[in-house]
N, C-alpha and C positions, 0 to 999 in steps of 0.2 A: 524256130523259137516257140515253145510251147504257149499257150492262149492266159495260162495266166501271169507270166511273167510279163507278157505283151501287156495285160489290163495294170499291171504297177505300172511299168512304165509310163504307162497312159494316165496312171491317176499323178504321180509325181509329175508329168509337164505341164497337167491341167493346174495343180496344185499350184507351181511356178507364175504361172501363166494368169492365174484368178485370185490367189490370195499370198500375193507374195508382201504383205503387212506381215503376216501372220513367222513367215520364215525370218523378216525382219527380228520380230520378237523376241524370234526363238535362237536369233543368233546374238542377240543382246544377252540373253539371260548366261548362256553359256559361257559369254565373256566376261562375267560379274563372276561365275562356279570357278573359272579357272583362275582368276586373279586372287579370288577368295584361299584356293586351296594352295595356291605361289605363295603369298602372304603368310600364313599361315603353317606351313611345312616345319617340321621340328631341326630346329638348330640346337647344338653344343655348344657354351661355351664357358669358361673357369676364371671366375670372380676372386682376386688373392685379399681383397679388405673389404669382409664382412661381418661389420660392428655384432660381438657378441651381447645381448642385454637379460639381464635375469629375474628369474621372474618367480613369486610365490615364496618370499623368503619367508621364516616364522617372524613375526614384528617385535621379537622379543632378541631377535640378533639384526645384524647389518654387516654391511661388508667390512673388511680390515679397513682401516686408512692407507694402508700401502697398497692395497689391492689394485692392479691395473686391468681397465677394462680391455680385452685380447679382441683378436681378431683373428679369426678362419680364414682360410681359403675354399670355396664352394665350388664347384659343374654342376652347372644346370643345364638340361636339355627339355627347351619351350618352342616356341613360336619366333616366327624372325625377330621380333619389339626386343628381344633378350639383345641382340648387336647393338642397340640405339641404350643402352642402359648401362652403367656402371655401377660398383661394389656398397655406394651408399643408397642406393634404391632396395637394397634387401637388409635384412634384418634377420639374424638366429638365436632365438630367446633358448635359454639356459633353465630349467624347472628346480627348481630349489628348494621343494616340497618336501624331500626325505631329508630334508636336515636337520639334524634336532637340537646337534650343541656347537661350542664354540670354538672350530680348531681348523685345520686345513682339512679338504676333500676335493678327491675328483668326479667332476661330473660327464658325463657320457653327453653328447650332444648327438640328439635325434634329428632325422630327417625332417619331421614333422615340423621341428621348431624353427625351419627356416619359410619365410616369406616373404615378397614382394611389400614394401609400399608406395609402389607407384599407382594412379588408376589408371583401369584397362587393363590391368595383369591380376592372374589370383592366385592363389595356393597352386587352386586347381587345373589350371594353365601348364605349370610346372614340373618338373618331376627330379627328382635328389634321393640316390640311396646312401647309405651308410660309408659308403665308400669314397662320396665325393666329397666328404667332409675332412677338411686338412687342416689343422688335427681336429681329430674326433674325439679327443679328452681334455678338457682343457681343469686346472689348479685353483678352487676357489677357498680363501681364506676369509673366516666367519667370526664376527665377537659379538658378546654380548652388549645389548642396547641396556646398559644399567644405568642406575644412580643410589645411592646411599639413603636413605629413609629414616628419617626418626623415630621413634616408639612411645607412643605417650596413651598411656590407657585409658578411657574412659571409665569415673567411676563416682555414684555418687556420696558425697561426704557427709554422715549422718552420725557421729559419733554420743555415744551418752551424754547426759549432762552432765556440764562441768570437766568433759575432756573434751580436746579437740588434737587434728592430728597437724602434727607436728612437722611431720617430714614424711616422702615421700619415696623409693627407692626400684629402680626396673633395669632390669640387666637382662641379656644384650640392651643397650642404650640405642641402638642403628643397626638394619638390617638390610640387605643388599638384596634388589629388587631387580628384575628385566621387564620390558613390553616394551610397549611403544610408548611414543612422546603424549600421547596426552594421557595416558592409563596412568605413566609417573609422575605427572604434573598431577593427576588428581589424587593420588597417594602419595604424595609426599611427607605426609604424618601417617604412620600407619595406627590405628587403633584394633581394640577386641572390637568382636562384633556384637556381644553383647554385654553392655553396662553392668560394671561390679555395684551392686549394690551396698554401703555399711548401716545398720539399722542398730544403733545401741551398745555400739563397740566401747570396747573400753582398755584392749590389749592390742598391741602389733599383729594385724594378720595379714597373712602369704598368699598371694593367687597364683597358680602356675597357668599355663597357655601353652599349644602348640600352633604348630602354621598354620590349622584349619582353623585355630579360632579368630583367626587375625582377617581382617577385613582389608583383602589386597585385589579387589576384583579377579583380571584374568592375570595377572603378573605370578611373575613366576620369583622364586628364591634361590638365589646360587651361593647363602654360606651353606657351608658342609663343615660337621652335618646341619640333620636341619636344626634351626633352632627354637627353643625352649627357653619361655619369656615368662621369667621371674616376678613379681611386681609384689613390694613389700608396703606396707602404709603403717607408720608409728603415731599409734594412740596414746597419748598422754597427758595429764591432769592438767588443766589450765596456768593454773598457779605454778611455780618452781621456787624453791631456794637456791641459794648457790654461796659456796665460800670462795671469797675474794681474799686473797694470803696478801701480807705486806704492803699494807695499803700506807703510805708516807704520810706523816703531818705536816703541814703546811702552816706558819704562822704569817698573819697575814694584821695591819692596823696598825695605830700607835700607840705608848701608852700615855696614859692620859695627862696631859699638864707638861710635858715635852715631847721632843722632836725625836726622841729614842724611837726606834723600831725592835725587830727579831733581835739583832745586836744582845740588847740587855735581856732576852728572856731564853730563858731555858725549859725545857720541854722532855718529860718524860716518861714511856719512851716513845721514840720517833716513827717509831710501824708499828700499826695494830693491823688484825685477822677481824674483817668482817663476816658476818652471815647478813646477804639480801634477802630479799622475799617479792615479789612480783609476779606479773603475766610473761607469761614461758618467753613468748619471741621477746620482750624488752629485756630480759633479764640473760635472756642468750647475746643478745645484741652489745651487753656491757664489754667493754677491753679492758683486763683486769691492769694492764701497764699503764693506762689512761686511767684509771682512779687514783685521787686523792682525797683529804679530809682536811680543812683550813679552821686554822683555830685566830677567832679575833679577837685579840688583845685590849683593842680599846673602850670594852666594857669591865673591862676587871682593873682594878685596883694593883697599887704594888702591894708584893708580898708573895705565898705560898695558896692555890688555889688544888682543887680537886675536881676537873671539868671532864664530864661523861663522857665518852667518844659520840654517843648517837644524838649528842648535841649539836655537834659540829658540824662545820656546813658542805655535804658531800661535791667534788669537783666531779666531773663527767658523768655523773650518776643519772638516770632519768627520772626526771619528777615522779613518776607515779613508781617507782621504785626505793622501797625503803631500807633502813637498816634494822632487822630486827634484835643483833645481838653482837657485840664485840670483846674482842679479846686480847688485853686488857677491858674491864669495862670503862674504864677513866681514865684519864690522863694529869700528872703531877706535875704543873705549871707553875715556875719561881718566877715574878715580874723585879727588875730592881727597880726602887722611886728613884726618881730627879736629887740631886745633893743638894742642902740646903745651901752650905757656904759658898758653892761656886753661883748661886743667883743671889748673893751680896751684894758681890765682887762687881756682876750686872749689872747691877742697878746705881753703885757706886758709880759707877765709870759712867753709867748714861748721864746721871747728873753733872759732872764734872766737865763732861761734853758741851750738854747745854749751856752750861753758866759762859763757859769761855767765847762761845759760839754769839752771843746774845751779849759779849762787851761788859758784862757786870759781875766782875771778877770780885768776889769777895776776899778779905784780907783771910779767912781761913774759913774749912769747913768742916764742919764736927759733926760726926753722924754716929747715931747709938748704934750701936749693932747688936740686937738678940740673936746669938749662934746657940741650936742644940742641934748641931745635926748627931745622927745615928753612928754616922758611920763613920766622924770624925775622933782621931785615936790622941792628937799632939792639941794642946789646951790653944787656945784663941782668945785674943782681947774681946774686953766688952766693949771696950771705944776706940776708937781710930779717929787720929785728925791728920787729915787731910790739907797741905799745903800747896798751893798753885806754884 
């Protein structure tokens, strides 16, 4: 045996012999390496329910309502911990960054986008190529996150004196917007972005707009094409006239000294043509089938009268709304009086009432009677007596 293989030998028993702690140590540690690397050894194994989740959509779309969220089947080859785990401990997110409109596409699912969420496992633990992904394309259907938007322009109203506007008019009325939920809560009116100003108008003018001028922050526009926002403003004289055709007469009262009404009078003619005159909106405001014109009888006398139209007392007209001109300008009103013989005959009979009523029956009653009526034709006693 050669002299130096003899001094190992000799130092290994001295070794044993004096510092055997130290071998201790050194047989512990080796025990931790190899349990470590047992542990640890890479396993296979194929996960068939691996919830797909997508990720990076534009917030201006969302998924179909029919849309079902899929599930892969994955191999992964990790560490043993993979045997103690099943298919809802991982997760393969779907990148949905190139998408831009709203229709069906298939998306490629990468290796990359599969991960553990369990802890103690990482990405980097793991390993998945292209191939363990089953299926590796999977169907995703996209719409747009819209809602319908109003269009109301900002602008301010400064018209000349003595006009004012009238009316107001903007076509497209609603425009159809995408983004997200609070981009369309906050443009729900969409306006221009900057203020029409009117300074001494005095005719209709036209403002046109395109998309850009419209204040929709980041939202997007899906009519097609795009649209082009009209907005019209009618300037108009304060004042207006207006012809009211066939406005009805209305007789209305009694005539004086009897119970007669419309019955005895005649009226003509029965429709007149006004011209009103007022402030625009009240005079817009009039229903020309709701006006009439009421003639009252119980200041006029019997006979033949000649009574203006703009005398008469307008029905549904607004007070601060006048008549300034009609057509006819007058109306030829016939009233008949009360007959004088038939309130004789009245007053005869009321007496004759009394007397008997009252027990004091007279042997006869003799009453003058002055008759001139007008309108009697067949001649009439001057006196009448009257026997109970």
């Amino acid at each position: 045996m050669r002299p130096a293989f003899r001094r190992y030998i000799r130092s290994i028993h001295h070794t044993l012999h004096e510092d055997w702690g130290l071998i201790l140590v050194a047989l512990l540690v080796a025990t931790v390496f190899w349990w470590e690397v047992d542990e640890n050894r890479n396993v296979s194994r194929y996960f068939p329910d691996v919830e797909v989740r997508f990720s990076n959509l534009d917030p201006a779309m969302v998924l179909a309502r029919d849309q079902k969220i899929p599930k892969v089947g994955v191999r992964v080859s990790g560490p043993r911990l993979l045997q103690d785990l099943d298919g809802v401990d991982f997760v393969m997110r779907a990148d949905l960054s190139d998408i831009r409109d709203a229709t069906a596409h298939e998306i490629v699912l990468n290796p990359k986008g599969f991960s553990p969420i369990v802890p103690g496992l990482s990405s980097d633990d793991i390993r998945v190529r292209q191939g363990d992904i089953i299926p590796s394309r999977i169907e995703v259907i996209t719409e747009w996150n819209s809602r319908v938007a109003r269009v109301v322009p900002r602008y301010s109203p400064k018209p000349a004196l003595g006009y004012v506007i009238s009316a107001t008019w903007v076509a497209p009325a609603t425009i159809t917007l995408a983004g997200s939920d609070a981009e369309l809560a906050r443009h729900a009116i969409v306006r221009n972005k900057n203020e029409l100003v009117l300074d001494g108008e005095t005719e209709t003018k036209e403002q046109v707009w395109t998309v850009e001028d419209l204040d929709i922050g980041n939202l997007k526009v899906l009519d097609t094409p795009k649209p082009v926002i009209r907005f019209k403003i009618f300037v108009e004289p304060f004042f207006r006239k207006r012809l009211v055709s066939d406005v009805p007469i209305r007789v209305a009262g009694k005539i004086p000294g009897t119970t007669a009404t419309a019955g005895s009078v005649s009226v003509e003619p029965t429709n007149v043509d006004i011209l009103i005159q007022g402030a625009r909106l009240k005079v817009n405001s009039v229903a020309p089938d709701s006006v009439a014109l009421e003639l009252d009888i119980s200041r006029l006398p019997p006979g033949e009268h000649k009574v203006p139209v703009v005398h008469l007392n307008p029905i549904n007209l607004p007070s601060d709304v006048q008549i300034i001109e009609a057509t006819p300008t007058a109306l030829t009103v016939w009233i008949q009086g009360p007959h004088e013989l038939e309130t004789v005959f009245q007053e005869l009979w009321k007496g004759v009432r009394e007397s008997y009523l009252s027990g004091n029956l007279p042997e006869a009653i003799t009453r003058t009677l002055s008759v001139t009526p007008a309108n009697v034709t067949t001649p009439v006693p001057t006196q009448m007596e009257v026997k109970p």
